[in-house]
N, C-alpha and C positions, 0 to 999 in steps of 0.2 A: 504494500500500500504506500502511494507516495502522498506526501501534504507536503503543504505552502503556509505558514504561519505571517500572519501580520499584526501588527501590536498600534496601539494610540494611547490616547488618557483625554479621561473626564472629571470633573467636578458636580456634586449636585448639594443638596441640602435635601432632608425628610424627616420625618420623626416616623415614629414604630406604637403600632398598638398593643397591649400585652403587657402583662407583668413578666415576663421569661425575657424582656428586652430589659429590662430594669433601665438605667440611667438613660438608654438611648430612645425609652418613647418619649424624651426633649426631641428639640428640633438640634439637629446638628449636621452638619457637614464629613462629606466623606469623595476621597479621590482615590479612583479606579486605574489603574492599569490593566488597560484589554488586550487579552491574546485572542485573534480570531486563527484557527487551522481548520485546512480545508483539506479531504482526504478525497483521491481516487484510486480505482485499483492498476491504470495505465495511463501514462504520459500522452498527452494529444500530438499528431503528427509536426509540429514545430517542437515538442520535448518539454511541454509545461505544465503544469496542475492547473492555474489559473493563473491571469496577468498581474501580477505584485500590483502595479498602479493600480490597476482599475478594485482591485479589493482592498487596496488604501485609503483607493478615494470614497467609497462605497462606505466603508467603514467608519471615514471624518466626518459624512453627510450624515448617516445614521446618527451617530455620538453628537453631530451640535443640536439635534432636535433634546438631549437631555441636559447636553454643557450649562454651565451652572445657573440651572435651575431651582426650584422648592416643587420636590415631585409632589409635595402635599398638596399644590395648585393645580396639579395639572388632573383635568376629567378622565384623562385613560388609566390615572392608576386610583381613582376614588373609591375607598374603601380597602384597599390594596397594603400590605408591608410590601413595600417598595427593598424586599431582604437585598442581598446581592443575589441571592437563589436567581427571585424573581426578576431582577436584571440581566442574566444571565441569559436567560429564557426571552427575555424583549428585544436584546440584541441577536439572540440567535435567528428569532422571525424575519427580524427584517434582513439577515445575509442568506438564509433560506430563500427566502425571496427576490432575490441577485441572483442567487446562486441557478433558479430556476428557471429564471430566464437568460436572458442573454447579457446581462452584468455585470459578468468576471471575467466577457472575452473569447470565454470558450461555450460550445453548445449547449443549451441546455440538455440540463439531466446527466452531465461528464462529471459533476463531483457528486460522490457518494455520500458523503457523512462530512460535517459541520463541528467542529466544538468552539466554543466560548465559553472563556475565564475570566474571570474578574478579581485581579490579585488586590486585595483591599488594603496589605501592609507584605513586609519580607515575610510574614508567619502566617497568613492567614489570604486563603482565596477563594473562591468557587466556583464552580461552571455547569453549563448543560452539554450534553452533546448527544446529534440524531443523525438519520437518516436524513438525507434531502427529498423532501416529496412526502413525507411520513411524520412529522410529529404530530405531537398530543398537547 
């Protein structure tokens, strides 16, 4: 299996509902270092998994729709722990979605499987990862 890793950062602001979040249902601030890798099982006849640029740029245009924000404002995550979980999973959608059309350069449906990470400090990260075409 070959993948293509691309990385950025984000800033936002949120607070957390729950007592299991203790000091963090305050409002506070937290910056993300994102890993997007992208997984196929063969190299496309030019020898790439997908175009670095275009899932660079794909990935800056995603990130400033949250860049620092108060996800507490924003309608799509209302009601929502905006965890890193669930960040994970929101950035996953929208390269899923590149990824299935024609976005990253190469044909749709060439990359198999997606992961995104969201490294919160040097100890601590989380990520989702699927099929393209297929999550939940």
């Amino acid at each position: 299996m070959y993948s293509v890793k691309v990385r950025d950062h984000f800033m936002i602001a949120h607070s957390f509902q729950g007592e299991v979040f203790g000091p963090a249902q305050a409002l506070h601030g937290a910056t993300y270092v994102v890993d997007v890798e992208f997984f196929r099982p063969d190299l496309d006849d030019t020898g790439i998994v997908v175009d670095i640029g275009r899932a660079i740029d794909g990935l800056k245009s995603m990130l400033a729709k949250l860049n620092y924000r108060n996800l507490d404002d924003d309608p799509t995550f209302a009601g929502v722990n905006t965890t890193t979980e669930v960040l994970a999973k929101t950035i996953f959608d929208a390269m899923e979605s590149m990824a299935a059309g024609d976005g990253l350069g190469v044909p749709p449906g060439s990359v198999s499987e997606i992961k995104v990470t969201l490294n919160e400090s040097h100890v601590a990260s989380a990520s989702y990862a699927g099929p393209v075409g297929r999550s939940s």
